[in-house]
Structure formats: structure tokens, C-alpha cells
N, C-alpha and C positions, 0 to 999 in steps of 0.2 A: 491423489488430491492435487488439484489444479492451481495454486495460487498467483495472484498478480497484486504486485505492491506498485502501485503512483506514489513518486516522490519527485524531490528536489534535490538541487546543492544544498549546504551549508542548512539543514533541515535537521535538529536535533531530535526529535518523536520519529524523523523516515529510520532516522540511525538506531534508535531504542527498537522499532519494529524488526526492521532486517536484523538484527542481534538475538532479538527473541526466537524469528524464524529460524535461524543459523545454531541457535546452542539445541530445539528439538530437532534438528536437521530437517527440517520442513523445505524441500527448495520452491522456490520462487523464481520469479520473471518479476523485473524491476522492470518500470518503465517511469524513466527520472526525466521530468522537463526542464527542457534547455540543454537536454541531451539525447535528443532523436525521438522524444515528442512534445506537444504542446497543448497548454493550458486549453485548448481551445479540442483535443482528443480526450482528453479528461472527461470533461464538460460533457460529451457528447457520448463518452461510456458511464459517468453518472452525473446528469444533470443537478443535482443537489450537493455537490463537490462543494464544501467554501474552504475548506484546508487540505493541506498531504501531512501525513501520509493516507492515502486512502485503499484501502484492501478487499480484496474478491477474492471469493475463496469457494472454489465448485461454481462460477458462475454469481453468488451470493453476495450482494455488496456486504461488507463487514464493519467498515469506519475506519475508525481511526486504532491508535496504539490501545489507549484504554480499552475500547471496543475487542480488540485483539487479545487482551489480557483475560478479558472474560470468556472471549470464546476458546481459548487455550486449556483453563479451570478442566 
């Protein structure tokens, strides 16, 4: 399983997501803006982006934490 987490700093939903990945040992590839990439890379892997945390997972836009809690069920 492929996963990639967009986040931020100081992002409390990016911190609840990567916690939930980390306790089923799910790793992931963080990619945190304003740290080696930008709001404007985001945008351009899902145009429909308005918040972070945003997740893909096999390729599959996911959403958000809630979104993430569902797809964990």
C-alpha cells in the first residue's frame, strides 16, 4: 500500500492522521508545506485541495482525517 499524506506545520487533523497511520503501522510519505513542498504542488496533484491533511492512498484521493477514519473501518 502506497500512501502519501499532505500537510502542514502546526496542523492539528495532519497530527491526528499520521498518528492513526503510525499506531496501524501504515507508513507513509509525508509531504508537509513549507517544508520541501508547496501549496501550489498540492493543487496540482489534487486540484480540489481547500484543507490538509489531504491523503492518497494506492494512487486514490482519500480526504481528509475523517475521510481516513472511514476508510480504516
Amino acid at each position: 500500500m502506497k500512501v502519501v499524506v499532505w500537510s502542514k506545520y502546526n496542523c492539528t487533523s495532519c497530527d491526528q492522521a499520521k498518528l492513526l497511520l503510525g499506531q496501524r503501522e501504515i507508513a507513509f510519505e509525508e509531504r508537509k508545506i513549507g517544508d520541501g513542498y508547496t501549496k501550489e504542488e498540492l493543487l496540482e496533484e489534487i486540484p480540489t485541495a481547500r484543507s490538509v491533511p489531504q491523503i492518497i492512498i494506492d494512487g486514490k484521493i482519500i480526504g481528509g482525517v475523517s475521510e481516513l477514519k472511514e476508510f480504516l473501518k
